[in-house]
C-alpha positions as a printed Julia matrix, in Angstrom:
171×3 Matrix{Float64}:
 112.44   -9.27  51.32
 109.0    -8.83  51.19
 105.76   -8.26  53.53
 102.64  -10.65  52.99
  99.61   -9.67  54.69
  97.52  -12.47  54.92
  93.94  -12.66  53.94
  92.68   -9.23  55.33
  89.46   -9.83  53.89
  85.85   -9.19  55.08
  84.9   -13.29  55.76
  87.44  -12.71  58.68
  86.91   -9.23  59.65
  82.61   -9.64  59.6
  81.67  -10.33  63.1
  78.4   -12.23  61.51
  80.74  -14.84  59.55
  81.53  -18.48  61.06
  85.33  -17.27  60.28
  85.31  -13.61  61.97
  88.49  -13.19  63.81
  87.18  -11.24  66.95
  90.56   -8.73  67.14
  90.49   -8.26  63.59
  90.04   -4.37  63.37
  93.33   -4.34  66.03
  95.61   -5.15  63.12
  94.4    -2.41  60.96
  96.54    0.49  62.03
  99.64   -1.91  62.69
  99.07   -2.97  59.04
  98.97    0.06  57.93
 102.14    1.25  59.7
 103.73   -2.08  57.79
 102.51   -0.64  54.71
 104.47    2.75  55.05
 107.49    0.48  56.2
 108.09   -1.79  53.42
 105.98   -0.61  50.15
 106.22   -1.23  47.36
 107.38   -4.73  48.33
 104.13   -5.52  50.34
 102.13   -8.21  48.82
  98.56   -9.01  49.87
  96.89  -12.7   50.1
  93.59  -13.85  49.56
  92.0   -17.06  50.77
  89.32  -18.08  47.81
  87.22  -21.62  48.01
  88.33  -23.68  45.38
  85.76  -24.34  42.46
  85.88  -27.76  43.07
  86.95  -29.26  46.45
  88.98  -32.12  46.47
  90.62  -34.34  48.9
  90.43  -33.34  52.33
  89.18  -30.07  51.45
  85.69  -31.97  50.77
  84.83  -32.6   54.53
  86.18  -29.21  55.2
  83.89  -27.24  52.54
  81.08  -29.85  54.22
  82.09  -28.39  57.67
  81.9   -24.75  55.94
  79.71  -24.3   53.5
  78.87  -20.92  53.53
  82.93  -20.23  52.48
  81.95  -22.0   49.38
  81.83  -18.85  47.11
  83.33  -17.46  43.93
  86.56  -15.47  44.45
  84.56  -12.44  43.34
  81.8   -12.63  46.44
  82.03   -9.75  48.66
  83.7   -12.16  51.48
  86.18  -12.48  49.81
  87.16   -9.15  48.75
  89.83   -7.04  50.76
  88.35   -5.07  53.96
  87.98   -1.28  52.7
  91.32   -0.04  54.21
  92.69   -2.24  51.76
  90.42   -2.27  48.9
  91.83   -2.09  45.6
  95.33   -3.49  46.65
  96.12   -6.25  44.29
  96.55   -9.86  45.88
  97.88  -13.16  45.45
  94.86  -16.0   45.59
  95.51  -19.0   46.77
  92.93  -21.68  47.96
  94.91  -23.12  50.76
  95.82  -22.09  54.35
  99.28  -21.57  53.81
 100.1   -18.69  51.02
 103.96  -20.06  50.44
 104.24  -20.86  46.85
 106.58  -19.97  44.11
 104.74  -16.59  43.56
 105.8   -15.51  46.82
 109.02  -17.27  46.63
 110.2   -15.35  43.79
 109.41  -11.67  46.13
 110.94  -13.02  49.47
 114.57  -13.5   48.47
 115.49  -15.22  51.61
 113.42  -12.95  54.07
 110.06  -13.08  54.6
 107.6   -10.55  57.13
 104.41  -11.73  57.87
 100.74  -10.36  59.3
  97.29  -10.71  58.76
  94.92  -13.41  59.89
  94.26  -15.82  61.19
  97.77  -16.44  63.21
  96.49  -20.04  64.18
  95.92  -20.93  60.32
  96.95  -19.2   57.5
  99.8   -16.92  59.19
 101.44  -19.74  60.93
 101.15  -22.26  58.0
 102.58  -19.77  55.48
 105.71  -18.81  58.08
 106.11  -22.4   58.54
 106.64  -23.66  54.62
 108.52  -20.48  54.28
 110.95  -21.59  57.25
 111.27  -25.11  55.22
 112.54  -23.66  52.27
 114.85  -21.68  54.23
 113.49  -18.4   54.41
 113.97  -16.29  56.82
 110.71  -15.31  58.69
 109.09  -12.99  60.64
 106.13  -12.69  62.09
 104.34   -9.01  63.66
 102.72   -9.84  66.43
 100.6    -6.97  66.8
  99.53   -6.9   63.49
  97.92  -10.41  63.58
  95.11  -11.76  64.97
  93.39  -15.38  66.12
  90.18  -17.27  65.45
  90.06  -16.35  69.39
  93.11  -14.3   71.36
  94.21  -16.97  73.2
  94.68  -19.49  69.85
  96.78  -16.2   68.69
  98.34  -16.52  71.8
  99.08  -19.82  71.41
  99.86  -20.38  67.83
 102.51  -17.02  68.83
 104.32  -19.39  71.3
 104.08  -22.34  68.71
 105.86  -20.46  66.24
 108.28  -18.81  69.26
 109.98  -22.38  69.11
 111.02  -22.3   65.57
 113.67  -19.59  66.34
 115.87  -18.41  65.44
 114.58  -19.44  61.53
 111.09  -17.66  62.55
 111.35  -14.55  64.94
 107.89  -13.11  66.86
 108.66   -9.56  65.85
 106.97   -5.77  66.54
 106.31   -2.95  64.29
 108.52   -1.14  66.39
 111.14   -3.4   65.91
 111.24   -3.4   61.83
 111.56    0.31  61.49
């Protein structure tokens, strides 16, 4: 089992950016709490802009330009709480892969941001290849609350393979 926090980074938590989830600081101290709960098997994500775009990820980059940056800008980078944490890159929405794979072992916890992108498409190719998934609520936020809201319910249908969870309820 293993917790993947997804994409806490400062393109999401900035206010200023085009991709600022608006609750973003409200996840911190549930985050944290997840931290205590599961480390050392806590693994961090980071969304990075591919070098090149291909694909459909050309009209998106064309949509987004300003996320077009080397995986060492300052976007990118982990939010100070979590600054220094070592991550897994990845340079789509969903962070299920074989790197992760290998940690979950059949059980996967997720939190981070955004819940209407990269949370829910990372639970969702986990729950394909049979893992085990669950998602904090409270430790996630939206590109707006209600698309958390409503990408919560979306995933809400996919029990009992996915599970809306608390931080209260993994301790």
């Amino acid at each position: 089992m293993v917790l993947a926090l997804i994409d806490l980074q400062r393109i999401f938590a900035d206010p200023a950016s085009g991709w600022a989830a608006p609750d973003f600081q409200r996840v911190v101290e549930p985050t944290r709490e997840l931290i205590k709960l599961f480390a050392p098997d806590v693994v961090f994500t980071r969304f990075v802009a591919p070098e090149q775009p291909d694909g459909a990820w050309v009209g998106y980059y064309e949509q987004f330009p300003f996320a077009l940056q080397p995986p060492d800008s300052q976007d990118y980078q982990l939010v100070d709480e979590f600054k220094g944490a070592s991550t897994l890159d990845k340079t789509t929405f969903g962070a299920w892969g074989p790197e992760l794979a290998a940690r979950a072992d059949g059980r996967l916890v997720l939190a981070g941001v955004s819940t209407d992108c990269c949370v829910i498409s990372t639970a969702l190719a986990a729950v394909d290849a049979g893992v085990q998934v669950q998602v904090v609520e409270e430790a996630c936020a939206g590109s707006t609350a209600e698309n958390h809201g409503k990408a919560i319910d979306v995933m809400r249908l996919y029990a009992p393979m996915l599970e809306i969870v608390s931080v209260e309820q993994l301790r």
